[in-house]
C-alpha positions as CSV (number, residue, x, y, z in Angstrom):
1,X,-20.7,27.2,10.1
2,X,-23.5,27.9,7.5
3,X,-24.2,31.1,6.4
4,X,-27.8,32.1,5.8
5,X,-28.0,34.3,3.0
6,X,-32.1,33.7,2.0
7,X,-35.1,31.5,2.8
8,X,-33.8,28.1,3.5
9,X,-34.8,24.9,5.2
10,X,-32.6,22.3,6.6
11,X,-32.7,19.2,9.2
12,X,-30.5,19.3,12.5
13,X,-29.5,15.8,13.3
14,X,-30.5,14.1,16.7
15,X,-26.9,13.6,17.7
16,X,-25.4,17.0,16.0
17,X,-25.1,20.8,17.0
18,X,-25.3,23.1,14.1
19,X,-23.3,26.2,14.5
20,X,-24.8,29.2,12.6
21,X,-23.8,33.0,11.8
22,X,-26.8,35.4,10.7
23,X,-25.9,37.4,8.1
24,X,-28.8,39.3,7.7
25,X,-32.2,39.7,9.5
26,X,-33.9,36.4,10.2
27,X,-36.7,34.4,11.2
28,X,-35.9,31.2,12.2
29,X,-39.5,28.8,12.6
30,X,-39.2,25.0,13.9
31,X,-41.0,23.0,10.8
32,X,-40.5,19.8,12.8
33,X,-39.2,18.3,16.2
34,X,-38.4,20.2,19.0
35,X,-35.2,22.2,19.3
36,X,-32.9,24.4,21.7
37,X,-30.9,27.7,20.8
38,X,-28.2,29.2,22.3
39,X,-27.5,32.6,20.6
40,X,-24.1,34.3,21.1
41,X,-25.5,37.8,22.5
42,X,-28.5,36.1,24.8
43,X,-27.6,34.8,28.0
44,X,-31.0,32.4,27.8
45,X,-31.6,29.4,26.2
46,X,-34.6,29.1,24.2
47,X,-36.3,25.5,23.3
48,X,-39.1,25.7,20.9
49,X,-41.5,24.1,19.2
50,X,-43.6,23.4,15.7
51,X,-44.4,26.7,15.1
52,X,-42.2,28.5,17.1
53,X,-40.3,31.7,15.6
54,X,-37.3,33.4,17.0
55,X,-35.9,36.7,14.8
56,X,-33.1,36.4,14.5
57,X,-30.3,39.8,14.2
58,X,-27.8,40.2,12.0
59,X,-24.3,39.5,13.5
60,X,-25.1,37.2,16.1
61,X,-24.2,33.3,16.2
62,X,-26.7,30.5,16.8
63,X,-25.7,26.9,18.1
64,X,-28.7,24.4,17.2
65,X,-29.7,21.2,18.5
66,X,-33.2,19.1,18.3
67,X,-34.0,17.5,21.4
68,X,-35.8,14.1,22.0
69,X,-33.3,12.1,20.5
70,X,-35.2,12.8,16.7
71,X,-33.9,15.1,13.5
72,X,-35.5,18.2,13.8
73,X,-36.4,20.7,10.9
74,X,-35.8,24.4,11.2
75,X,-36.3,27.5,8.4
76,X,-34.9,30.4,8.3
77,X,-36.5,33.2,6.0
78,X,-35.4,37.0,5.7
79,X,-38.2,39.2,5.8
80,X,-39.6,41.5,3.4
81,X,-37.5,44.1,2.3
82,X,-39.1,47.8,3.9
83,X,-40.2,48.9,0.5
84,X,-42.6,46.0,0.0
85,X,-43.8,46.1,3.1
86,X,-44.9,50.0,3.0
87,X,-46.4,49.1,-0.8
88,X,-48.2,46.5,0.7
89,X,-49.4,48.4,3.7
90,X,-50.3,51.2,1.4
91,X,-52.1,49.1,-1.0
92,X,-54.8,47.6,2.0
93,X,-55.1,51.2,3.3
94,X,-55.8,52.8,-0.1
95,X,-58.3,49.7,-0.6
96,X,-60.1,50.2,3.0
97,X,-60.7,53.9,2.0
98,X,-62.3,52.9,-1.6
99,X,-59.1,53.9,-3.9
100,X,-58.4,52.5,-6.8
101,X,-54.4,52.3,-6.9
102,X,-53.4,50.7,-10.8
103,X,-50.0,49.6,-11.9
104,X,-49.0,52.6,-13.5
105,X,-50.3,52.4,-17.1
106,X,-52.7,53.8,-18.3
107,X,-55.0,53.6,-21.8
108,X,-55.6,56.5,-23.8
Protein backbone atom coordinates (compact mmCIF):
# COMPACT_ATOMS: atom_id res chain seq x y z
CA UNK A 1 0.00 0.00 0.00
CA UNK A 2 1.38 3.48 -1.04
CA UNK A 3 0.10 6.38 0.46
CA UNK A 4 -0.35 9.44 -1.64
CA UNK A 5 0.48 12.36 0.16
CA UNK A 6 1.27 15.00 -3.01
CA UNK A 7 1.71 15.11 -6.78
CA UNK A 8 3.32 11.95 -7.74
CA UNK A 9 3.87 9.74 -10.74
CA UNK A 10 4.60 6.12 -10.84
CA UNK A 11 4.55 3.03 -13.42
CA UNK A 12 2.02 -0.03 -12.64
CA UNK A 13 3.69 -3.12 -13.94
CA UNK A 14 2.03 -5.35 -16.64
CA UNK A 15 1.81 -8.35 -14.47
CA UNK A 16 1.23 -6.33 -10.87
CA UNK A 17 -1.87 -4.86 -9.03
CA UNK A 18 -1.00 -1.80 -7.03
CA UNK A 19 -3.11 -1.38 -3.99
CA UNK A 20 -3.60 2.23 -2.99
CA UNK A 21 -5.25 4.35 0.00
CA UNK A 22 -6.13 8.17 -0.75
CA UNK A 23 -5.28 10.16 1.89
CA UNK A 24 -6.35 13.29 0.71
CA UNK A 25 -8.36 14.58 -2.32
CA UNK A 26 -6.96 13.31 -5.65
CA UNK A 27 -6.79 13.30 -9.23
CA UNK A 28 -5.53 10.40 -10.59
CA UNK A 29 -4.70 10.93 -14.82
CA UNK A 30 -3.38 7.83 -16.96
CA UNK A 31 0.18 9.36 -18.43
CA UNK A 32 0.58 6.12 -20.36
CA UNK A 33 -1.03 2.67 -21.17
CA UNK A 34 -4.31 1.76 -20.43
CA UNK A 35 -5.49 0.91 -16.99
CA UNK A 36 -8.52 -0.58 -14.77
CA UNK A 37 -9.62 0.69 -11.23
CA UNK A 38 -11.53 -0.86 -8.77
CA UNK A 39 -12.18 1.64 -5.84
CA UNK A 40 -13.31 0.27 -2.45
CA UNK A 41 -16.70 2.48 -2.16
CA UNK A 42 -17.73 1.96 -6.19
CA UNK A 43 -19.38 -1.00 -7.22
CA UNK A 44 -18.02 -0.25 -11.00
CA UNK A 45 -14.96 -0.75 -12.53
CA UNK A 46 -13.46 1.95 -14.51
CA UNK A 47 -10.72 1.31 -17.43
CA UNK A 48 -9.23 4.41 -18.73
CA UNK A 49 -7.16 5.87 -20.98
CA UNK A 50 -4.23 8.57 -21.84
CA UNK A 51 -5.85 11.34 -20.61
CA UNK A 52 -8.28 9.97 -18.57
CA UNK A 53 -8.89 11.49 -14.88
CA UNK A 54 -10.76 9.96 -12.05
CA UNK A 55 -10.95 12.25 -8.57
CA UNK A 56 -10.33 10.48 -6.34
CA UNK A 57 -11.87 11.00 -2.25
CA UNK A 58 -10.18 10.91 0.57
CA UNK A 59 -10.58 7.59 2.49
CA UNK A 60 -11.27 5.22 -0.15
CA UNK A 61 -8.85 2.35 -1.52
CA UNK A 62 -7.84 1.92 -5.20
CA UNK A 63 -6.58 -1.48 -6.60
CA UNK A 64 -4.63 -0.65 -10.07
CA UNK A 65 -3.72 -2.70 -12.92
CA UNK A 66 -2.62 -1.67 -16.69
CA UNK A 67 -4.08 -3.77 -19.13
CA UNK A 68 -2.68 -5.00 -22.54
CA UNK A 69 0.03 -6.84 -21.14
CA UNK A 70 2.39 -3.24 -21.06
CA UNK A 71 3.62 -0.98 -17.85
CA UNK A 72 1.32 1.65 -17.58
CA UNK A 73 1.88 5.22 -16.10
CA UNK A 74 -0.51 6.89 -13.76
CA UNK A 75 -0.32 10.50 -11.61
CA UNK A 76 -1.94 11.45 -8.97
CA UNK A 77 -1.99 15.25 -8.07
CA UNK A 78 -3.97 16.94 -5.08
CA UNK A 79 -5.69 19.95 -6.12
CA UNK A 80 -5.34 23.38 -5.36
CA UNK A 81 -5.95 24.25 -1.95
CA UNK A 82 -9.63 26.55 -1.83
CA UNK A 83 -7.78 29.68 -1.02
CA UNK A 84 -5.80 29.70 -4.24
CA UNK A 85 -8.37 28.84 -6.11
CA UNK A 86 -10.82 31.80 -4.99
CA UNK A 87 -7.40 34.21 -5.40
CA UNK A 88 -7.17 33.04 -8.63
CA UNK A 89 -10.80 33.19 -9.57
CA UNK A 90 -10.85 36.69 -8.09
CA UNK A 91 -7.78 37.79 -9.88
CA UNK A 92 -9.49 36.98 -13.73
CA UNK A 93 -12.70 38.54 -12.48
CA UNK A 94 -11.06 41.76 -11.14
CA UNK A 95 -9.03 41.70 -14.54
CA UNK A 96 -12.34 41.13 -16.84
CA UNK A 97 -13.87 44.21 -15.12
CA UNK A 98 -10.62 46.54 -15.66
CA UNK A 99 -9.17 46.39 -11.90
CA UNK A 100 -5.95 46.67 -11.18
CA UNK A 101 -5.41 44.24 -8.08
CA UNK A 102 -1.26 44.81 -6.88
CA UNK A 103 0.67 42.66 -4.40
CA UNK A 104 0.11 44.71 -1.55
CA UNK A 105 2.93 47.35 -1.53
CA UNK A 106 2.77 50.24 -2.36
CA UNK A 107 5.39 53.36 -3.14
CA UNK A 108 5.17 56.50 -1.47
Amino acid sequence: MREISSDITFEVAADQTASVRVTRSTRLTVKCGTVWVTRSDDTADYWLEPGHTLRLRRGERLWIGAEGGAPAWVGFAVPARLTERVVDLAARAAQRAGVHIGDGWRTV
